[in-house]
The first five atom37 places (N, CA, C, CB, O) and aatype in JSON, in Angstrom:
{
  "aatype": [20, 20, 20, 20, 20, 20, 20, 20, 20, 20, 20, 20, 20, 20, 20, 20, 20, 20, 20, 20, 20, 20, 20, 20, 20, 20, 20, 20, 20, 20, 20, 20, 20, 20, 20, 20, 20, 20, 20, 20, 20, 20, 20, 20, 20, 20, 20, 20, 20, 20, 20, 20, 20, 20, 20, 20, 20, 20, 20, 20, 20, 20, 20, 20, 20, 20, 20, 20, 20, 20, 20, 20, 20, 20, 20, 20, 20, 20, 20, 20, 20, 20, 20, 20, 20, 20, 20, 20, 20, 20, 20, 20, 20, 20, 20, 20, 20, 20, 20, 20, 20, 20, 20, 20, 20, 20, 20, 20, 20, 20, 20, 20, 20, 20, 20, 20, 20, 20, 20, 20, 20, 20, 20, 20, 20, 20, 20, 20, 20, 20, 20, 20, 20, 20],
  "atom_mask": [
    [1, 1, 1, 1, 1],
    [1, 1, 1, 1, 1],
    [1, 1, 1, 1, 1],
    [1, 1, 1, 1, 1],
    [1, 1, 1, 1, 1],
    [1, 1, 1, 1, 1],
    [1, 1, 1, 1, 1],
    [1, 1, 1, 1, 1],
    [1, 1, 1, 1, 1],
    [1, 1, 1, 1, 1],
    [1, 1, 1, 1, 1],
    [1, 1, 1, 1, 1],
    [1, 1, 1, 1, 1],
    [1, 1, 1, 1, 1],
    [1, 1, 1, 1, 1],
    [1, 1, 1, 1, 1],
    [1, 1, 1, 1, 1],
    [1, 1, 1, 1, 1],
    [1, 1, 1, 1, 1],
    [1, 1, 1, 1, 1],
    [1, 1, 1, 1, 1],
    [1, 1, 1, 1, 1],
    [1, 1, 1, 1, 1],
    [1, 1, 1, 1, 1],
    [1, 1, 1, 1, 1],
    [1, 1, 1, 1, 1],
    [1, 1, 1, 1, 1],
    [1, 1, 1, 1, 1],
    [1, 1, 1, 1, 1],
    [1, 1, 1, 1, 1],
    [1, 1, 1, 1, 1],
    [1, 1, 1, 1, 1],
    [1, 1, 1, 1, 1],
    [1, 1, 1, 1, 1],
    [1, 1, 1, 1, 1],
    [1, 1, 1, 1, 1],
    [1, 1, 1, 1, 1],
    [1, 1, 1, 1, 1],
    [1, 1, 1, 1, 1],
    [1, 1, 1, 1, 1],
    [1, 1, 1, 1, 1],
    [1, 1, 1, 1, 1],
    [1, 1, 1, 1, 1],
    [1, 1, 1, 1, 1],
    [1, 1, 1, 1, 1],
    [1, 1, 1, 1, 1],
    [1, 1, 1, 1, 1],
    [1, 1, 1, 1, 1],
    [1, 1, 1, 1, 1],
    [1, 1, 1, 1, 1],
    [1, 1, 1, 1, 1],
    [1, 1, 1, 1, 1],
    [1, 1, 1, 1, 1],
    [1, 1, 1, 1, 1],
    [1, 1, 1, 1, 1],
    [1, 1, 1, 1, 1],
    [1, 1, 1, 1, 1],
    [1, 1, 1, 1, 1],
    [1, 1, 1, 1, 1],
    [1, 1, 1, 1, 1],
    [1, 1, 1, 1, 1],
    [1, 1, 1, 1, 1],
    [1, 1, 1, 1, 1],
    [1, 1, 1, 1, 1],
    [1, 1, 1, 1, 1],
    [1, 1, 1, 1, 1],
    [1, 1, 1, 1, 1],
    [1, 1, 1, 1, 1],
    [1, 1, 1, 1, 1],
    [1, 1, 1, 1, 1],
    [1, 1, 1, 1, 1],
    [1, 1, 1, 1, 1],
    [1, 1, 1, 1, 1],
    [1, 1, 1, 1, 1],
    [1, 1, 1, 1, 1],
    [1, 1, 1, 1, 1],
    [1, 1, 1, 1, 1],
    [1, 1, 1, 1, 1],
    [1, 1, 1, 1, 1],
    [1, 1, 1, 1, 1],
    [1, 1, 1, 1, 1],
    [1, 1, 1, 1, 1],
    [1, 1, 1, 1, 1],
    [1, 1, 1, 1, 1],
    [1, 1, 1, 1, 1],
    [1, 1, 1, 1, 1],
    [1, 1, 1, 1, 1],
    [1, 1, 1, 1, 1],
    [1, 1, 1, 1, 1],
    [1, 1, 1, 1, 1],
    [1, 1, 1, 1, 1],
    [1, 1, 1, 1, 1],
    [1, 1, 1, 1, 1],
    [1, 1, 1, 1, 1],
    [1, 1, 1, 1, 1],
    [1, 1, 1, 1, 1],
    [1, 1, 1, 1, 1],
    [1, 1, 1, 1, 1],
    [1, 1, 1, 1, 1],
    [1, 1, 1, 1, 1],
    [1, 1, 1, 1, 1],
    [1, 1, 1, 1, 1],
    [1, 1, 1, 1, 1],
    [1, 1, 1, 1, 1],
    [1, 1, 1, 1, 1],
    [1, 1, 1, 1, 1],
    [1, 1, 1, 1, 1],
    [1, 1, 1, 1, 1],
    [1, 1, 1, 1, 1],
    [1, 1, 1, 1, 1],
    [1, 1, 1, 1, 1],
    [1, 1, 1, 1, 1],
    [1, 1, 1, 1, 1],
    [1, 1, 1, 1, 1],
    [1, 1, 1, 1, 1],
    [1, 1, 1, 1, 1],
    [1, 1, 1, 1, 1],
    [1, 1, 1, 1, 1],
    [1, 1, 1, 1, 1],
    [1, 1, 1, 1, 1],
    [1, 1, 1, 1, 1],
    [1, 1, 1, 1, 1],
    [1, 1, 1, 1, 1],
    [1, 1, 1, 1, 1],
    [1, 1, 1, 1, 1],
    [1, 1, 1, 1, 1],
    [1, 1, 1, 1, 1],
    [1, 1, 1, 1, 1],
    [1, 1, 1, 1, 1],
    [1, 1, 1, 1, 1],
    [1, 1, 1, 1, 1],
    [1, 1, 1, 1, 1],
    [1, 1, 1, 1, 1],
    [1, 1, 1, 1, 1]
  ],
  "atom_positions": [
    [[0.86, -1.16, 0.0], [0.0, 0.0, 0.0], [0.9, 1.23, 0.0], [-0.98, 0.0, 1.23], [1.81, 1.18, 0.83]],
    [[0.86, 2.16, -0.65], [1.43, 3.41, -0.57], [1.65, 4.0, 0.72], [0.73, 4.22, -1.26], [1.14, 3.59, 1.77]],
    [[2.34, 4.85, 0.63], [2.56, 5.33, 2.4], [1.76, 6.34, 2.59], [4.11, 5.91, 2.95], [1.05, 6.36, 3.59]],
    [[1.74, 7.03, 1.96], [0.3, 8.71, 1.92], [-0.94, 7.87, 2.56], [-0.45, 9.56, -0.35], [-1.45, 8.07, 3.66]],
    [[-1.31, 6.84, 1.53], [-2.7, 6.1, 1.93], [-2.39, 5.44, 2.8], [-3.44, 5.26, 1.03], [-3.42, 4.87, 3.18]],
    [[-1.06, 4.96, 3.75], [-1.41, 4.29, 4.98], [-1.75, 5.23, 5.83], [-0.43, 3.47, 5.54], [-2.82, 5.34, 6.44]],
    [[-0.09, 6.41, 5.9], [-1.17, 7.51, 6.71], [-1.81, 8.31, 6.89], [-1.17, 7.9, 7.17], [-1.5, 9.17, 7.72]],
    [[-3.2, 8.37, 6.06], [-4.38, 9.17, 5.37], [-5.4, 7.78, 6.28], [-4.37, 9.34, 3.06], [-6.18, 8.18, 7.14]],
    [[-5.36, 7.03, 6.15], [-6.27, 5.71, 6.72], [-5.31, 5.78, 8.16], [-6.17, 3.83, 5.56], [-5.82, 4.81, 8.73]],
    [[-4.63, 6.11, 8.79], [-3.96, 5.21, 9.85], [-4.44, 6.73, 10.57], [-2.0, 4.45, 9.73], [-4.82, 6.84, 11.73]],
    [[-4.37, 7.45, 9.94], [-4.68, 8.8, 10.72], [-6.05, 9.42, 11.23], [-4.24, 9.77, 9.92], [-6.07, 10.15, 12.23]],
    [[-7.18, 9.12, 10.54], [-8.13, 8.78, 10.51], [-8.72, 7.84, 11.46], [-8.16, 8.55, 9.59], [-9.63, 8.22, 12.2]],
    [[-8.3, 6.7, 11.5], [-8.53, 5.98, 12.28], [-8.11, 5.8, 13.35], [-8.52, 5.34, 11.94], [-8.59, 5.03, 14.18]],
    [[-6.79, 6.74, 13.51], [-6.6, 6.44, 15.09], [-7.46, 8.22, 15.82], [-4.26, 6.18, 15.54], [-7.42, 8.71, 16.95]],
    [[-7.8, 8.45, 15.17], [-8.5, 9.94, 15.5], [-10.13, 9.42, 15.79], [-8.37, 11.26, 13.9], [-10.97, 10.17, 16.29]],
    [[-10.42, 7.99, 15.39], [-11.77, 7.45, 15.78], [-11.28, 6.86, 17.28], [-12.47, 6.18, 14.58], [-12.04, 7.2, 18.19]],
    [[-10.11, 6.0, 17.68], [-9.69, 5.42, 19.08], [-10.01, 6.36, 19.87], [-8.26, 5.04, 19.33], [-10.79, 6.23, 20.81]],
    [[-9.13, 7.93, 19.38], [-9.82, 8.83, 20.29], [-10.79, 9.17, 20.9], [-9.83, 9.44, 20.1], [-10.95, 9.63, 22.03]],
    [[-11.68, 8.83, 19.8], [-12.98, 9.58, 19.79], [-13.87, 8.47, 21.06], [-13.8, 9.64, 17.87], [-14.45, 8.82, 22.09]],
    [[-13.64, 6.88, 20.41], [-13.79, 6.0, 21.11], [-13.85, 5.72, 22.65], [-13.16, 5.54, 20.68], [-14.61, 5.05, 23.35]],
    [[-12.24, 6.84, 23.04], [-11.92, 6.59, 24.66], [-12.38, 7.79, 24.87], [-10.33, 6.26, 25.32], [-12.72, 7.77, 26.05]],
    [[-12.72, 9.31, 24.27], [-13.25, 10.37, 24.74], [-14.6, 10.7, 25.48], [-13.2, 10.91, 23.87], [-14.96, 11.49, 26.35]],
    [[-15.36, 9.38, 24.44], [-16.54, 9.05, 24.66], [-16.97, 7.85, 25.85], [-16.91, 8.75, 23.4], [-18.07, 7.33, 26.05]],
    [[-15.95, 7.69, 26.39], [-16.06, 6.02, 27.3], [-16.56, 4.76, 26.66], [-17.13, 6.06, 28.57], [-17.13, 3.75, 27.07]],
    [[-16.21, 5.12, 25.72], [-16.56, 3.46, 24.89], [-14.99, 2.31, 24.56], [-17.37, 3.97, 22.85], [-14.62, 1.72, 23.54]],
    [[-14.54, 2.37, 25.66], [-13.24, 1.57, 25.64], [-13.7, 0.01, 25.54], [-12.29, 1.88, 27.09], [-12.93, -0.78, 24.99]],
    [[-14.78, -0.38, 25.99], [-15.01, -1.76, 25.66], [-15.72, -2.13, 24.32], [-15.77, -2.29, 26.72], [-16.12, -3.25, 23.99]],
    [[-15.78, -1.25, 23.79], [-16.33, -1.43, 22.07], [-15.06, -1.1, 21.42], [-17.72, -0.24, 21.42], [-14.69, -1.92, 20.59]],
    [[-14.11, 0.21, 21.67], [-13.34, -0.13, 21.43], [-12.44, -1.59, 21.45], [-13.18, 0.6, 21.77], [-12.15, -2.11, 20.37]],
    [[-12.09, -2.1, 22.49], [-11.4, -3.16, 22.57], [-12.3, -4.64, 21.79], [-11.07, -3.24, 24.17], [-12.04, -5.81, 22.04]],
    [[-12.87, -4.37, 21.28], [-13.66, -5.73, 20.45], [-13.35, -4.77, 19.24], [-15.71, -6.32, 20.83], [-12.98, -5.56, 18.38]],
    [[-13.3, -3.66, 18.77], [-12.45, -3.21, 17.18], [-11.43, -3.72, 17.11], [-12.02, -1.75, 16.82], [-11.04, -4.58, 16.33]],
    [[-10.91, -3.23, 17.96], [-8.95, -3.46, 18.09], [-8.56, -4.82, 18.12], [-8.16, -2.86, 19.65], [-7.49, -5.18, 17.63]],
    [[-9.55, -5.79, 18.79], [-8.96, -6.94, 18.86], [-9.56, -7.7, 17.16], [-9.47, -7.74, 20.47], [-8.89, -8.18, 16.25]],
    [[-10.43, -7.61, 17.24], [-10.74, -7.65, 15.55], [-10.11, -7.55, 14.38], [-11.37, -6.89, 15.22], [-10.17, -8.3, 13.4]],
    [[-9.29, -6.27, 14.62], [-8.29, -5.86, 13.42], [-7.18, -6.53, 13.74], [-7.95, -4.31, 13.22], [-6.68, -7.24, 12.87]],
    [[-6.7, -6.46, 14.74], [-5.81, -7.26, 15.25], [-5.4, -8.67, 15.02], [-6.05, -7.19, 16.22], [-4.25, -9.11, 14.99]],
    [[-6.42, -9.27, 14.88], [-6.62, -10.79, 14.84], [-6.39, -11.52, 13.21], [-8.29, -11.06, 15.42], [-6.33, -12.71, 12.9]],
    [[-6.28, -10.22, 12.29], [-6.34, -10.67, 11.38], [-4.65, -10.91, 11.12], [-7.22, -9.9, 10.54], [-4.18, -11.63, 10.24]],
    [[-4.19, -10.44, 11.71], [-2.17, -10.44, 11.6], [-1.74, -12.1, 11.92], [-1.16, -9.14, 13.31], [-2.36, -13.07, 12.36]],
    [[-0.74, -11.93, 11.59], [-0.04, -13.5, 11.62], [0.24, -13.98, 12.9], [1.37, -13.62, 10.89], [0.59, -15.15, 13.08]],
    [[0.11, -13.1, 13.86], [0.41, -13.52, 15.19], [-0.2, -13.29, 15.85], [1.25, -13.28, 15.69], [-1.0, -12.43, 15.46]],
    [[-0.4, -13.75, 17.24], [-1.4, -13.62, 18.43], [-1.37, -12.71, 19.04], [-1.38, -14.41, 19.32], [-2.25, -12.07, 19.63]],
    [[0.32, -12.53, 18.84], [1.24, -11.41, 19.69], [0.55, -9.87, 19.38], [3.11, -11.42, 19.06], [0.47, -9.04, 20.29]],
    [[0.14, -9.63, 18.21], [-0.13, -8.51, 17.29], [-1.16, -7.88, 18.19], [-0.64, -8.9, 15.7], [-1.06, -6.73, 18.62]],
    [[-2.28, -8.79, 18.5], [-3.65, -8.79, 18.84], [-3.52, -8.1, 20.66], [-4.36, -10.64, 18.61], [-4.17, -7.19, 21.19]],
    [[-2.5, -8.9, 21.18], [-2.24, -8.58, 22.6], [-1.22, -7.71, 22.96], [-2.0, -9.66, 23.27], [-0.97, -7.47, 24.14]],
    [[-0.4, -7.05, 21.71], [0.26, -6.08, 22.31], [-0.64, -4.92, 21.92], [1.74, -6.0, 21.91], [-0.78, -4.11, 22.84]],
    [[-1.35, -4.59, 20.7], [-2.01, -3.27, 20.8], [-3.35, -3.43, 21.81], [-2.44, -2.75, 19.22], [-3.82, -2.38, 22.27]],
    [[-3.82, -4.4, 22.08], [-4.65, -4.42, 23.32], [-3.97, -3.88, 24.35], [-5.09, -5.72, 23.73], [-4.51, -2.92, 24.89]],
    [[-2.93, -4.24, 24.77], [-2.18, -3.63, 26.2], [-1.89, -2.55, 25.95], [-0.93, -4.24, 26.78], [-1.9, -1.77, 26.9]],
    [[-1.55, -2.09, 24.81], [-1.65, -0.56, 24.84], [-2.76, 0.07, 24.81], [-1.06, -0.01, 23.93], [-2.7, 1.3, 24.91]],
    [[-3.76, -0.42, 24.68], [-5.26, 0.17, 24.69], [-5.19, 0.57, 26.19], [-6.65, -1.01, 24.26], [-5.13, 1.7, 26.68]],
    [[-5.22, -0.78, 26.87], [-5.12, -0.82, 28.06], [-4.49, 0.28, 29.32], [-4.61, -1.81, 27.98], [-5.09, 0.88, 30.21]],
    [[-3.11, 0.24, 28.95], [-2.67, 1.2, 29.13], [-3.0, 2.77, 29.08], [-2.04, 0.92, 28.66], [-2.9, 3.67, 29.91]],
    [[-3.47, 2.71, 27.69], [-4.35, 4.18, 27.29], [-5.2, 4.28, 28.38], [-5.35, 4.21, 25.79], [-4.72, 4.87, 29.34]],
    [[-6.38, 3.83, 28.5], [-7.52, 3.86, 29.31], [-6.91, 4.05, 30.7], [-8.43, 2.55, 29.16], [-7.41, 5.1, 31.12]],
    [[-6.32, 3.71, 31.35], [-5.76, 3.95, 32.23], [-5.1, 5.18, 32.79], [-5.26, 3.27, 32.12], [-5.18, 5.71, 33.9]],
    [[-4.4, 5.47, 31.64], [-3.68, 6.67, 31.67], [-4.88, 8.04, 31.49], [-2.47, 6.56, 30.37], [-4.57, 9.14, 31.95]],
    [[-5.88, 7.9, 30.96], [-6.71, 8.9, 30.53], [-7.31, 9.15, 31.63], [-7.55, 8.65, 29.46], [-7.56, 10.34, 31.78]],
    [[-7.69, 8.35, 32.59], [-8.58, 8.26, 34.14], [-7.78, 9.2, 34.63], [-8.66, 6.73, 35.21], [-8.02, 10.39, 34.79]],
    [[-6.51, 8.42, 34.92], [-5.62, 9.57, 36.24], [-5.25, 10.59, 35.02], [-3.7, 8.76, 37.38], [-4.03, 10.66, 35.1]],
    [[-5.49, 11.1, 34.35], [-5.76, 12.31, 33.5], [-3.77, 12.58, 32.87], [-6.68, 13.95, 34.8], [-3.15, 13.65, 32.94]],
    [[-3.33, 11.47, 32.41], [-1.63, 11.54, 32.51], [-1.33, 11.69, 31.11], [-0.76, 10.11, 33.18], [-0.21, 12.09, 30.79]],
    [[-2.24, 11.4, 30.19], [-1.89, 11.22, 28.5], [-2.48, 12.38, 27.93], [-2.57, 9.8, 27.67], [-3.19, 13.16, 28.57]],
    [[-2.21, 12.48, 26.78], [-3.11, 13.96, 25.97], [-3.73, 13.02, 24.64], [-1.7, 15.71, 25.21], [-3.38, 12.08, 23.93]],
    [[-4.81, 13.89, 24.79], [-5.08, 13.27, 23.05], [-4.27, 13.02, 21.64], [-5.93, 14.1, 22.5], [-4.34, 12.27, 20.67]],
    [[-3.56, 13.98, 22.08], [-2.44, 13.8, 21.01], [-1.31, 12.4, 21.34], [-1.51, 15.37, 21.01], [-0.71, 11.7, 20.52]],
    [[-1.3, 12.36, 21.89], [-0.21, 11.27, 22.4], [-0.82, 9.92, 21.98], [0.07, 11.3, 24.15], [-0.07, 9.06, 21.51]],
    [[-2.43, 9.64, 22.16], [-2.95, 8.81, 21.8], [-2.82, 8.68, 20.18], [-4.07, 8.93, 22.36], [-2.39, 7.71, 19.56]],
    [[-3.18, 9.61, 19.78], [-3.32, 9.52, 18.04], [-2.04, 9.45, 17.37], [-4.05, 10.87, 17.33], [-1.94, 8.85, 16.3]],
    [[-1.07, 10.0, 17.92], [0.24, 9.79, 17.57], [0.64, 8.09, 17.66], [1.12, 10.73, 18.57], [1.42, 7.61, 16.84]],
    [[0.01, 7.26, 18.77], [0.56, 5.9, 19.35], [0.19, 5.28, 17.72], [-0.43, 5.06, 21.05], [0.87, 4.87, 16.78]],
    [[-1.24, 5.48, 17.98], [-2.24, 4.84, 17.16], [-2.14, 4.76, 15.55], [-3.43, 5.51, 17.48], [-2.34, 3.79, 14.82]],
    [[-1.79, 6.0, 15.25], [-1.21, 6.46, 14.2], [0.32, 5.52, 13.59], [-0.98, 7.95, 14.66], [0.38, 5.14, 12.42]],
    [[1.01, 5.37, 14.21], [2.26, 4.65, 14.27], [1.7, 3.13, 14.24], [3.22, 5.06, 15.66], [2.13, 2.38, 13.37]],
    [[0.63, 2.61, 15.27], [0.42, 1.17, 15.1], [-0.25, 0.56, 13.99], [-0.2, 0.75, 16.1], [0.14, -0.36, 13.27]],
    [[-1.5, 1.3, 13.95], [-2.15, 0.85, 12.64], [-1.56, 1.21, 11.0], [-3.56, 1.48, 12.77], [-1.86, 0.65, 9.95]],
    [[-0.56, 2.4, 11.23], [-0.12, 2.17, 10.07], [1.37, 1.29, 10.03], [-0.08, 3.52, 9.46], [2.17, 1.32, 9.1]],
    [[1.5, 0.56, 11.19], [2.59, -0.8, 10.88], [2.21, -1.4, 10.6], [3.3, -1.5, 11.55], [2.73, -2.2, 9.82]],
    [[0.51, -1.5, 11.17], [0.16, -2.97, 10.84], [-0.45, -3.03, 9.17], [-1.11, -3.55, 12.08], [-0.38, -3.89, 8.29]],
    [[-0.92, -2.01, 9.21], [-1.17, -1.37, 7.64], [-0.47, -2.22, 6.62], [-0.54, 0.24, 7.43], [-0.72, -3.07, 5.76]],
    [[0.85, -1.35, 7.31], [1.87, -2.02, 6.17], [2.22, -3.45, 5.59], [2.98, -1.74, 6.55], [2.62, -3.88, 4.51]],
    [[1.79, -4.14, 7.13], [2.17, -5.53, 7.1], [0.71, -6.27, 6.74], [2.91, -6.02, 8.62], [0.6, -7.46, 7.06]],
    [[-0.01, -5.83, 6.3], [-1.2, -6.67, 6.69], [-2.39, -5.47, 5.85], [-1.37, -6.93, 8.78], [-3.38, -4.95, 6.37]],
    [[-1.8, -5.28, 4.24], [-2.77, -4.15, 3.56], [-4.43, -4.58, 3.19], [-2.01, -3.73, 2.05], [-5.23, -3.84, 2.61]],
    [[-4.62, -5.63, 3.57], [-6.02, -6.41, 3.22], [-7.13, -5.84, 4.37], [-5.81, -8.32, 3.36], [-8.35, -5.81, 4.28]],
    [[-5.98, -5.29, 5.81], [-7.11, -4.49, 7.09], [-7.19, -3.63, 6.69], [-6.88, -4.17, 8.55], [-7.41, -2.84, 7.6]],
    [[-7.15, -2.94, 5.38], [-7.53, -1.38, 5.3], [-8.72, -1.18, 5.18], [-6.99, -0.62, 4.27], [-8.96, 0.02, 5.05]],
    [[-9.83, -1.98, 5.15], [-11.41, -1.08, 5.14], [-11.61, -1.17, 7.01], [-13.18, -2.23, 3.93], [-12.25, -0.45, 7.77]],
    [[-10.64, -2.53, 7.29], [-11.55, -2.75, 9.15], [-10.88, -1.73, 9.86], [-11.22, -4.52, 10.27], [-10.96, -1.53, 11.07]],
    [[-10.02, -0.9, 8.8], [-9.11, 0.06, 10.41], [-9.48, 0.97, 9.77], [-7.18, 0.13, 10.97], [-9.4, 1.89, 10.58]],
    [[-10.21, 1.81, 7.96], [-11.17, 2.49, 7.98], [-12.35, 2.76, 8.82], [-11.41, 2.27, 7.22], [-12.58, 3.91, 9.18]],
    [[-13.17, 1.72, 9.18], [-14.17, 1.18, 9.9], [-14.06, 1.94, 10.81], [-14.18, -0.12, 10.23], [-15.07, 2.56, 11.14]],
    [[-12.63, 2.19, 11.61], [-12.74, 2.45, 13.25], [-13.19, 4.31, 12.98], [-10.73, 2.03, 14.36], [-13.96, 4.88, 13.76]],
    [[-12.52, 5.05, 11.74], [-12.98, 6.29, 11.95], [-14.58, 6.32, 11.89], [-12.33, 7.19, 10.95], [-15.3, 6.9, 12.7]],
    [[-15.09, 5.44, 10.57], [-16.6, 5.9, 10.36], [-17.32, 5.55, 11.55], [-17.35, 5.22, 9.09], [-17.98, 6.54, 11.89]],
    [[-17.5, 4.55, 12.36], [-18.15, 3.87, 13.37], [-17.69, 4.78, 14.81], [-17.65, 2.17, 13.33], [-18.49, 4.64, 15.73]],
    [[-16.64, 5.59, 15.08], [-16.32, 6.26, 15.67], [-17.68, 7.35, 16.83], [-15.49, 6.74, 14.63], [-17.86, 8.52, 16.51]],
    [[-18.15, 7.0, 17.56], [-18.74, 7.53, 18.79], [-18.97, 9.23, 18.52], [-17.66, 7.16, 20.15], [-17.96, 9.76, 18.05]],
    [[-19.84, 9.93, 18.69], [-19.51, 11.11, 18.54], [-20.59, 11.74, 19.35], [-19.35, 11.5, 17.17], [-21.71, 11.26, 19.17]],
    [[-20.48, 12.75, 20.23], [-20.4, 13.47, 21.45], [-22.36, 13.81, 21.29], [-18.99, 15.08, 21.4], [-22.75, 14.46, 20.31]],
    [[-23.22, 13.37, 22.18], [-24.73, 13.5, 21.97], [-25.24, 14.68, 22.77], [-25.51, 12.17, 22.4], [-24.32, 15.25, 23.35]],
    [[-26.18, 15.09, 22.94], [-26.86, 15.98, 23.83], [-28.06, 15.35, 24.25], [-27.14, 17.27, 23.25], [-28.95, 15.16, 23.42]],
    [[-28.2, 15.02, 25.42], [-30.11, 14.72, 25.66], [-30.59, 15.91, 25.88], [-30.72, 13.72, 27.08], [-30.19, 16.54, 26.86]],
    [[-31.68, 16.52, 24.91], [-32.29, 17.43, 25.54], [-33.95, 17.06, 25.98], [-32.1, 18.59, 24.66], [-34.88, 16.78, 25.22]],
    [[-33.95, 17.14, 27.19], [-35.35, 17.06, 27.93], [-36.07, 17.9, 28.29], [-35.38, 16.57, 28.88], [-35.35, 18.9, 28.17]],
    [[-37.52, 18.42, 28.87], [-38.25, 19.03, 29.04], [-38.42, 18.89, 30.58], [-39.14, 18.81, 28.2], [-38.46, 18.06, 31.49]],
    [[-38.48, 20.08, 30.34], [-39.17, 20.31, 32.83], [-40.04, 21.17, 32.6], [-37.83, 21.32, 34.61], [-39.85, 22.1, 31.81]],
    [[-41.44, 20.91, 33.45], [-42.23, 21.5, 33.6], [-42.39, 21.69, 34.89], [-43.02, 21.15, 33.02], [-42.72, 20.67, 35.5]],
    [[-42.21, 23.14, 35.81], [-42.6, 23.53, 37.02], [-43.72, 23.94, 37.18], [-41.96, 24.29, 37.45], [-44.38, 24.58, 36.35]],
    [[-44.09, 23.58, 38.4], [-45.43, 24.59, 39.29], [-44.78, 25.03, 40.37], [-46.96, 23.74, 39.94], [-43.87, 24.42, 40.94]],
    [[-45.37, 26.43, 40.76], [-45.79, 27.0, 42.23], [-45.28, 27.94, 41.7], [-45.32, 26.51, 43.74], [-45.09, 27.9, 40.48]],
    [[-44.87, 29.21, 42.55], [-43.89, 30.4, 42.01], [-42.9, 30.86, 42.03], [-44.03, 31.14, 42.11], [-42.28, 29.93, 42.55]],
    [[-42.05, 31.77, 41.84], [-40.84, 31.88, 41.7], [-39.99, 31.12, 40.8], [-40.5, 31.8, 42.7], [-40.46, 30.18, 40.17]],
    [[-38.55, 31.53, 40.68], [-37.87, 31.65, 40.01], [-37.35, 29.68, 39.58], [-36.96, 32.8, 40.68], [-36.94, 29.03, 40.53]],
    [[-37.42, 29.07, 38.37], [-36.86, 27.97, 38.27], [-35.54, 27.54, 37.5], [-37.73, 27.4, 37.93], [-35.37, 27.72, 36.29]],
    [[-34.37, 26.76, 38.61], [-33.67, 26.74, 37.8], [-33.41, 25.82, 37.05], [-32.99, 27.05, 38.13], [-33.47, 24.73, 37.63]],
    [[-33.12, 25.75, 35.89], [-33.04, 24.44, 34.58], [-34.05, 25.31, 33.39], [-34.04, 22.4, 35.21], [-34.08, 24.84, 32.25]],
    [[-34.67, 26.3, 33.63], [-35.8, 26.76, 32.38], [-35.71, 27.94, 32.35], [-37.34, 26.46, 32.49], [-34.96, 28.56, 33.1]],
    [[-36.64, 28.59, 31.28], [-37.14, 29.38, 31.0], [-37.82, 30.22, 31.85], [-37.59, 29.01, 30.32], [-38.56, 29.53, 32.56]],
    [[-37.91, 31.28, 32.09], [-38.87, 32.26, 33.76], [-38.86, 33.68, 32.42], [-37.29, 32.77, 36.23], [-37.97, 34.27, 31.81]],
    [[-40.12, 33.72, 32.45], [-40.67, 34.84, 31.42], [-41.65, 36.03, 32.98], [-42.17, 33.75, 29.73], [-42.35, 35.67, 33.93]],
    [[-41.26, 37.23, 32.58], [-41.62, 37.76, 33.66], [-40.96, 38.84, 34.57], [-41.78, 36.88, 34.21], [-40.07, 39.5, 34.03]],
    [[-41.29, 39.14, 36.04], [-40.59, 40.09, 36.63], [-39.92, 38.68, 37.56], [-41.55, 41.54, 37.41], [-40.42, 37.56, 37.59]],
    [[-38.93, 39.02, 38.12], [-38.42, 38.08, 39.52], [-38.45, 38.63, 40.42], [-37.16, 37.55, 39.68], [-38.05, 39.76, 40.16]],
    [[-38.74, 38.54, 41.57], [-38.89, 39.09, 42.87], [-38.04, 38.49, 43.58], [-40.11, 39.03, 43.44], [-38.15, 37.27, 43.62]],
    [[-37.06, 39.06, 44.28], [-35.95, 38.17, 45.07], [-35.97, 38.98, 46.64], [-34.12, 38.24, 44.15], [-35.46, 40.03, 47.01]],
    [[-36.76, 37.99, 47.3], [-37.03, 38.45, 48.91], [-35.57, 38.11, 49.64], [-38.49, 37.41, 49.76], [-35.08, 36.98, 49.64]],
    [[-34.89, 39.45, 50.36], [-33.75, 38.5, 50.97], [-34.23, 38.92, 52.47], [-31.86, 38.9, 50.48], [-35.27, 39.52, 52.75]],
    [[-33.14, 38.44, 53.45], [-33.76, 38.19, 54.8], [-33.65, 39.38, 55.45], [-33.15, 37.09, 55.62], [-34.34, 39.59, 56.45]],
    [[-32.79, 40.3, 54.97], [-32.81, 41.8, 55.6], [-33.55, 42.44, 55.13], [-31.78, 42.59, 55.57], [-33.11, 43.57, 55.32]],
    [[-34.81, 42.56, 54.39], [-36.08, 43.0, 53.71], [-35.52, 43.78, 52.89], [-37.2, 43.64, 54.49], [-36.32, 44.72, 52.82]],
    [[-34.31, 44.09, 51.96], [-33.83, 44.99, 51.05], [-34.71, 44.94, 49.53], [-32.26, 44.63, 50.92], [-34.39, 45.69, 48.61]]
  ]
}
């Protein structure tokens, strides 16, 4: 495989791992990784970028790694394995498109009684009684 297109795909895709552990989805992650992984000639392949997953996740809790450091790792692994193994290029595509991406729930509150609510909308005057009658 060309080297531009390994790291154009290797870059990409390790910018989805990110996205993956940003989002707390390290155990979906780790069923990608071991997936792509598995397709290499060795067992070894499968369980050393797992332990570095591992590692990652770890390091991200006690807050010790940067995002960049991750994509840089990632970047370097998948495009070795790239190299060695050019037939994983749609499953380590895969990891950017399938990649987790940041949701909002937005819900509704409806108050009664009076005064001021916080979480919404208050259309109106506010009256704010304090205890020194000011």
């Amino acid at each position: 495989m060309y080297e531009e297109a390994v790291m154009a795909v290797s870059t990409g895709a390790a910018s989805g791992v990110l996205s993956y552990l940003l989002q707390g989805q390290a155990d979906a992650l780790r069923t990608r990784i071991s997936s792509i992984f598995r397709r290499g000639d060795s067992p070894h392949e499968e369980t050393a970028a797992l332990q570095v997953l591992n590692e990652q996740v770890a390091a991200l809790a006690r807050h010790e790694i940067t995002g960049r450091t991750i994509t840089d790792t990632w970047t370097k692994l998948l495009g070795a394995f790239l190299q060695a193994h050019p037939d994983a290029r749609a499953d380590v595509e895969e990891l950017k498109r399938t990649a987790p991406t940041k949701t909002v729930n937005v819900g509704s509150q409806h108050n009664h009684g009076s005064g001021a609510f916080i979480g919404s909308d208050h259309y109106g005057d506010i009256n704010i009684n304090t205890r020194d009658g000011r």
